[in-house]
DRENPA-3360 file (N, C-alpha, C; in nm, 2 decimals, always signed):
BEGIN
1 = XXXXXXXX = +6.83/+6.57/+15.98/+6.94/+6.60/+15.89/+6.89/+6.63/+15.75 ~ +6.79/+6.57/+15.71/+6.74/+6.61/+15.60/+6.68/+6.75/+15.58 ~ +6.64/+6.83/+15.64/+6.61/+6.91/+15.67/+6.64/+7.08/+15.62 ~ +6.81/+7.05/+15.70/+6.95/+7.12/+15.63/+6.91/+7.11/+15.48 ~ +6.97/+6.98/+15.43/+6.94/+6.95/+15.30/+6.90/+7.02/+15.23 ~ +6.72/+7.02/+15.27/+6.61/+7.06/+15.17/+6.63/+7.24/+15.19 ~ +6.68/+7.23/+15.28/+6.67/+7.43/+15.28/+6.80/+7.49/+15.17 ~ +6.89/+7.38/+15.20/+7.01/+7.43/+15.09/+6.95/+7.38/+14.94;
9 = XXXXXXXX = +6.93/+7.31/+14.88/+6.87/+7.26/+14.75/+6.76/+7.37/+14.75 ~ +6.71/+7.41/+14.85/+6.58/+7.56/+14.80/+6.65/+7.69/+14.80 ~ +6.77/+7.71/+14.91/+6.81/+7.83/+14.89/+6.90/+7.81/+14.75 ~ +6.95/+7.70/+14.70/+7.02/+7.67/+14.56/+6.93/+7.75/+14.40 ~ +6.81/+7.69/+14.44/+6.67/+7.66/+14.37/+6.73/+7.86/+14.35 ~ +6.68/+7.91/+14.51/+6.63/+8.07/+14.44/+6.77/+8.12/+14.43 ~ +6.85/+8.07/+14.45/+6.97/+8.18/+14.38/+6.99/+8.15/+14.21 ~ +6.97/+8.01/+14.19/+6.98/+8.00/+14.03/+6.84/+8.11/+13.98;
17 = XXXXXXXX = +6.75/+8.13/+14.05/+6.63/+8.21/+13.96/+6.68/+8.32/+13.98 ~ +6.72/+8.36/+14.10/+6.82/+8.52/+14.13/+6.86/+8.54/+13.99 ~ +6.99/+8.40/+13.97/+7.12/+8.47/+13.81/+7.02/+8.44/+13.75 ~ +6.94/+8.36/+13.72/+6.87/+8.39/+13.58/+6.77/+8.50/+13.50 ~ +6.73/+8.57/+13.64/+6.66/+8.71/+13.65/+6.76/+8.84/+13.59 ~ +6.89/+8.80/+13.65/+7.02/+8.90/+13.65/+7.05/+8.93/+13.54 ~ +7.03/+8.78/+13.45/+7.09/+8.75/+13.31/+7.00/+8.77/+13.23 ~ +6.91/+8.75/+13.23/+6.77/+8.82/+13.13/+6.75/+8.99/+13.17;
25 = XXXXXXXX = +6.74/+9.02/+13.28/+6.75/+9.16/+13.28/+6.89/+9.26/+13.18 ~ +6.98/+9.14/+13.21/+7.15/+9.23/+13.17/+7.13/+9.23/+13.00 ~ +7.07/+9.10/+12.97/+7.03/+9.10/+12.81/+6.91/+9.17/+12.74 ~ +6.84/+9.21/+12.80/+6.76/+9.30/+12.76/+6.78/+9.48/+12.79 ~ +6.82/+9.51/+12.85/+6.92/+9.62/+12.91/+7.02/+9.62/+12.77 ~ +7.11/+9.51/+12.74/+7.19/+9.52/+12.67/+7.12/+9.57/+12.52 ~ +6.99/+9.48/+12.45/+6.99/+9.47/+12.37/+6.88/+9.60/+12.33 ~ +6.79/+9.68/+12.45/+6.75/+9.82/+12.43/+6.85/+9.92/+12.37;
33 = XXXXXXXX = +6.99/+9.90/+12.51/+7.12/+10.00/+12.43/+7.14/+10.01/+12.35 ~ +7.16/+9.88/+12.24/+7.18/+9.87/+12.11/+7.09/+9.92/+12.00 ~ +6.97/+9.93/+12.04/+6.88/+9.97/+11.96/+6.88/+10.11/+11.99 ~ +6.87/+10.18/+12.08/+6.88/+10.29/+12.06/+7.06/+10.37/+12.02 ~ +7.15/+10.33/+12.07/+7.26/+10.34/+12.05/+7.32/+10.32/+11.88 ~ +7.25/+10.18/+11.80/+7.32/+10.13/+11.71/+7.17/+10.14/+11.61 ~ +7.03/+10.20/+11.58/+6.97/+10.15/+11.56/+6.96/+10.10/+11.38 ~ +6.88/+9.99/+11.39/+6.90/+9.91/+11.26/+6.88/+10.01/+11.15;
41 = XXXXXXXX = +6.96/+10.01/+11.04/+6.98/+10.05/+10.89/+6.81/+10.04/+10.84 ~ +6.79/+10.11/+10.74/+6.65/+10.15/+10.70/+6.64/+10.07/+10.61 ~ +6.58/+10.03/+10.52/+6.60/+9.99/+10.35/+6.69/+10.07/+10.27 ~ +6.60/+10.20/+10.29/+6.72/+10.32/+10.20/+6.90/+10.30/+10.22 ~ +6.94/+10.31/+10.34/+7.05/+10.29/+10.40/+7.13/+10.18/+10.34 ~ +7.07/+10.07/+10.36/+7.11/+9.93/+10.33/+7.15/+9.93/+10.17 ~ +7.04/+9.99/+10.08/+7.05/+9.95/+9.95/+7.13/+10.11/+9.89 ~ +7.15/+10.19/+9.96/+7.26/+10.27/+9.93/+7.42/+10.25/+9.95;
49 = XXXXXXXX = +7.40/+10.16/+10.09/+7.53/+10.09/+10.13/+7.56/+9.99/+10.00 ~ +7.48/+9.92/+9.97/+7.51/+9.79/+9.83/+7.54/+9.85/+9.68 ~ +7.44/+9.99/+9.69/+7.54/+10.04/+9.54/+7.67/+10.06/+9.53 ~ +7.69/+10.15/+9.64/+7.82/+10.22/+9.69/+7.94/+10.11/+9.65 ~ +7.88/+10.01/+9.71/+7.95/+9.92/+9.72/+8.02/+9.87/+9.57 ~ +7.89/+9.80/+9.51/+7.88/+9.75/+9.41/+7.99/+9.87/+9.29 ~ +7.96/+10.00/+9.28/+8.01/+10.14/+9.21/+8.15/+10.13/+9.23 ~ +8.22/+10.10/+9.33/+8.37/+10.10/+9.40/+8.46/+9.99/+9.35;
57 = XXXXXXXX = +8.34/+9.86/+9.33/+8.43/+9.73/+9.26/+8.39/+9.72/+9.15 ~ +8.32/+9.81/+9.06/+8.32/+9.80/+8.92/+8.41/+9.89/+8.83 ~ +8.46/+10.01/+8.92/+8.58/+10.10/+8.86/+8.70/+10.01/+8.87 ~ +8.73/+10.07/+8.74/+8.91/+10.01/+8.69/+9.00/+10.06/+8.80 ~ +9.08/+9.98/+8.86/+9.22/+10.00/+8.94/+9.27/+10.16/+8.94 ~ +9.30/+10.21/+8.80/+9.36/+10.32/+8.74/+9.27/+10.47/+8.75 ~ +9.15/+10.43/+8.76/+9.02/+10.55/+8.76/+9.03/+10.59/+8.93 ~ +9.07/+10.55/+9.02/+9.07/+10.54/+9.14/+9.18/+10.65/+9.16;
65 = XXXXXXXX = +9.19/+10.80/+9.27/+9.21/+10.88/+9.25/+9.34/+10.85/+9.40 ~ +9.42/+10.92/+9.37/+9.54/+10.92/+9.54/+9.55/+11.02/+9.61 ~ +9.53/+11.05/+9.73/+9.54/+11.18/+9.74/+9.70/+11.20/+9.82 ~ +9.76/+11.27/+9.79/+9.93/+11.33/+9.82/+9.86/+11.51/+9.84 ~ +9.93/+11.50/+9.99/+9.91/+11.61/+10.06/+9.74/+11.71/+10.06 ~ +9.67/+11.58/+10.07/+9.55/+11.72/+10.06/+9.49/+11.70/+9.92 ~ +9.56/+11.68/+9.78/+9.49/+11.72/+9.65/+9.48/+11.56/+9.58 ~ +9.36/+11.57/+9.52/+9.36/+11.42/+9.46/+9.47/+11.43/+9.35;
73 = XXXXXXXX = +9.52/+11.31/+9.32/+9.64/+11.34/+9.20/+9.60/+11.18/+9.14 ~ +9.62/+11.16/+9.00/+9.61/+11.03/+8.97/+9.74/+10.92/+8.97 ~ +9.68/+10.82/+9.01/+9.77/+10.72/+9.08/+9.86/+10.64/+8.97 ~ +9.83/+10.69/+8.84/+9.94/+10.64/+8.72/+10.06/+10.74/+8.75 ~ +10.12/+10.82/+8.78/+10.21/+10.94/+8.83/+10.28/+10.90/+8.95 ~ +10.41/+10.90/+8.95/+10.52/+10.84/+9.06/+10.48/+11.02/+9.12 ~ +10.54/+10.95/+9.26/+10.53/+11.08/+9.41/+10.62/+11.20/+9.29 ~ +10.74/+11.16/+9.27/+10.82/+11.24/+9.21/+10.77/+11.31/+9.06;
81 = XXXXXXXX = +10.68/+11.23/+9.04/+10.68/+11.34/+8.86/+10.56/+11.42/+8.95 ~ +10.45/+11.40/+9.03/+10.36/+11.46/+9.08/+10.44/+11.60/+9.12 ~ +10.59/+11.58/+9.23/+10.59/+11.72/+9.30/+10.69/+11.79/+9.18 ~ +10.77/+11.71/+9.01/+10.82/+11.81/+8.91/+10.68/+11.86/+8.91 ~ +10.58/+11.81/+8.84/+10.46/+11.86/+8.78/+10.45/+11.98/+8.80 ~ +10.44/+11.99/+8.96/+10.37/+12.08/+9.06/+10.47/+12.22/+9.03 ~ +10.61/+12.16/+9.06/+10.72/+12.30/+9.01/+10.75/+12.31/+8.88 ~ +10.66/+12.27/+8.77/+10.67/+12.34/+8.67/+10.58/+12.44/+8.65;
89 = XXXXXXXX = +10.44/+12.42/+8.73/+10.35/+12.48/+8.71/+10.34/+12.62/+8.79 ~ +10.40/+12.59/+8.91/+10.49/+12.70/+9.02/+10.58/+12.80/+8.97 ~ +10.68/+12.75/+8.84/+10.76/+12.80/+8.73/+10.65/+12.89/+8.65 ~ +10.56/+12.81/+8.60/+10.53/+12.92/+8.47/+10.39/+12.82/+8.47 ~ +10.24/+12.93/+8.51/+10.11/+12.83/+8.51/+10.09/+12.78/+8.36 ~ +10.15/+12.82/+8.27/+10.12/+12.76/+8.13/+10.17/+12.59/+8.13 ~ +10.22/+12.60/+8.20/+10.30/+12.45/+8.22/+10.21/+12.35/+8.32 ~ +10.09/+12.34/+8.22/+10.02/+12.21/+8.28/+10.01/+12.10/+8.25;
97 = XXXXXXXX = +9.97/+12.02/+8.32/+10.03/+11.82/+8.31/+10.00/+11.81/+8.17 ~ +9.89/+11.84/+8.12/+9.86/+11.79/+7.95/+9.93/+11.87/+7.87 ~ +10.00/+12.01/+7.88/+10.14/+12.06/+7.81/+10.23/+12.00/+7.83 ~ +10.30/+11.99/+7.93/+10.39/+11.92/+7.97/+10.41/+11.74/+7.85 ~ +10.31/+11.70/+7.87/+10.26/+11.55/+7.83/+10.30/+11.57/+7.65 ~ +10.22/+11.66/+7.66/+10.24/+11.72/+7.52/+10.37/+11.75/+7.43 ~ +10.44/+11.82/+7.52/+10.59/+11.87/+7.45/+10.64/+11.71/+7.53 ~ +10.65/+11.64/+7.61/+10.75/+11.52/+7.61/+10.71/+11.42/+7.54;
105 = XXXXXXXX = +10.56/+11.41/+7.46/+10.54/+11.31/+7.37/+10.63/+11.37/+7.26 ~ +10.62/+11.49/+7.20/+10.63/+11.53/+7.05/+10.83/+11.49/+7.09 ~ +10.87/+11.55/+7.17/+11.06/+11.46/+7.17/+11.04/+11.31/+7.17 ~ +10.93/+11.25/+7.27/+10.98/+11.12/+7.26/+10.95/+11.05/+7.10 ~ +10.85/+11.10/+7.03/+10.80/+11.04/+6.89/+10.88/+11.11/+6.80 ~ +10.99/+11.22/+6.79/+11.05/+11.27/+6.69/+10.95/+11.39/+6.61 ~ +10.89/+11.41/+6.66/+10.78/+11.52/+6.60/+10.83/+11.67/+6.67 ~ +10.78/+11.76/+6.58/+10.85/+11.90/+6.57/+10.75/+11.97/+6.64;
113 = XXXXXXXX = +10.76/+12.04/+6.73/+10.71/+12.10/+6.85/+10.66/+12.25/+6.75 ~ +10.52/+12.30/+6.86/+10.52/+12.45/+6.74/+10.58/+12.57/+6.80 ~ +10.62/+12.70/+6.74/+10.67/+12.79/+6.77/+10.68/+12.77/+7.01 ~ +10.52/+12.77/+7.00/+10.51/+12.81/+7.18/+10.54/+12.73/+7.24 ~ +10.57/+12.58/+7.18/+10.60/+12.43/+7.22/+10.75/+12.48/+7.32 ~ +10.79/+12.50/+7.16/+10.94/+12.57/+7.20/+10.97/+12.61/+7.30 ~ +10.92/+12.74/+7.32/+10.92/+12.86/+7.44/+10.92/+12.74/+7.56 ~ +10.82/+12.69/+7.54/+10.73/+12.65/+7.73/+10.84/+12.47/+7.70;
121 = XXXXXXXX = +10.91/+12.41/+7.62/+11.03/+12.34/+7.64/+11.15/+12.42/+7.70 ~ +11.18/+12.52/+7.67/+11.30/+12.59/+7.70/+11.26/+12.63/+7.84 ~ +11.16/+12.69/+7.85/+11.13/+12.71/+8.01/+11.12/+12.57/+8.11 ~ +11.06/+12.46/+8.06/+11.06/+12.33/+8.16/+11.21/+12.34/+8.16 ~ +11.30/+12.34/+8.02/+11.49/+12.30/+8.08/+11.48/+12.41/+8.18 ~ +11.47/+12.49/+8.19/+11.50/+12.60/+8.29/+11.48/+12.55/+8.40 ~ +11.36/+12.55/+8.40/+11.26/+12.51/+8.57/+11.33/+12.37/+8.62 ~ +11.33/+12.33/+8.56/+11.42/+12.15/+8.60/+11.58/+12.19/+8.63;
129 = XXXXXXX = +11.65/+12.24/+8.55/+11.77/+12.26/+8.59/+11.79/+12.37/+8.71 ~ +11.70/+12.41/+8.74/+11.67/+12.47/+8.90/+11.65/+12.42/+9.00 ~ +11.57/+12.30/+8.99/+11.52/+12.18/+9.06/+11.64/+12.11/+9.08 ~ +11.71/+12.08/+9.03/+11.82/+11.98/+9.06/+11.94/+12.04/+9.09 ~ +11.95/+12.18/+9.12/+12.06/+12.24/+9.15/+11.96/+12.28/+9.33 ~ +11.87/+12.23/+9.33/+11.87/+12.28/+9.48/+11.78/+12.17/+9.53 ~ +11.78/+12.00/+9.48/+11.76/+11.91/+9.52/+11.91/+11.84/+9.54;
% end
């Protein structure tokens, strides 16, 4: 009777070395894949990843650019003054964000616009009262 026994405790014996063969093979298999598949970052890589990094969290909130449909636009500008912007400039290309900015400071501060101010004001009332007859 013992006999049985000792043959099962041996065939036990070589199937634990079987899985342990299985399992060191499967982990080294695994961890060649990875090296060739994933291979480790260089120095360069690494300390280009850490500027990048570092460059991204030292910019102000506001310097950070949005992009709406395709074009970067700055993220101080609601969706809606971005697409007037866009149909003033569609209107008449003299009508750019820093004109525009221009003639609505000089109304908002009471200051007297010059001769062309004028013109390219009278054309924004135009181009907006267009906009809102077919919004």
């Amino acid at each position: 009777m013992s006999d049985p026994e000792k043959h099962l405790t041996e065939a036990e014996k070589q199937i634990r070395r079987l899985e342990a063969l299985r399992q060191e093979r499967e982990e080294n298999s695994k961890e060649s894949a990875e090296k060739v598949y994933f291979p480790e970052k260089t120095q360069v890589e690494k300390t280009t990843e850490k500027l990048t990094a570092l460059r991204n969290a030292s910019l102000p909130a506001g310097s950070r650019r949005v992009k709406i449909d395709g074009k970067q636009k700055s993220s101080k500008l609601r969706f809606l003054q971005i697409r007037i912007l866009e149909q003033l400039n569609e209107g008449d290309k003299r009508l750019r964000g820093s004109v525009v900015t221009r003639i609505a400071l000089n109304r908002f501060l009471g200051l007297d616009n010059t001769p062309e101010e004028n013109d390219l004001e009278a054309k924004i009332n135009e181009i907006l009262r267009q906009y809102k007859n077919r919004g």
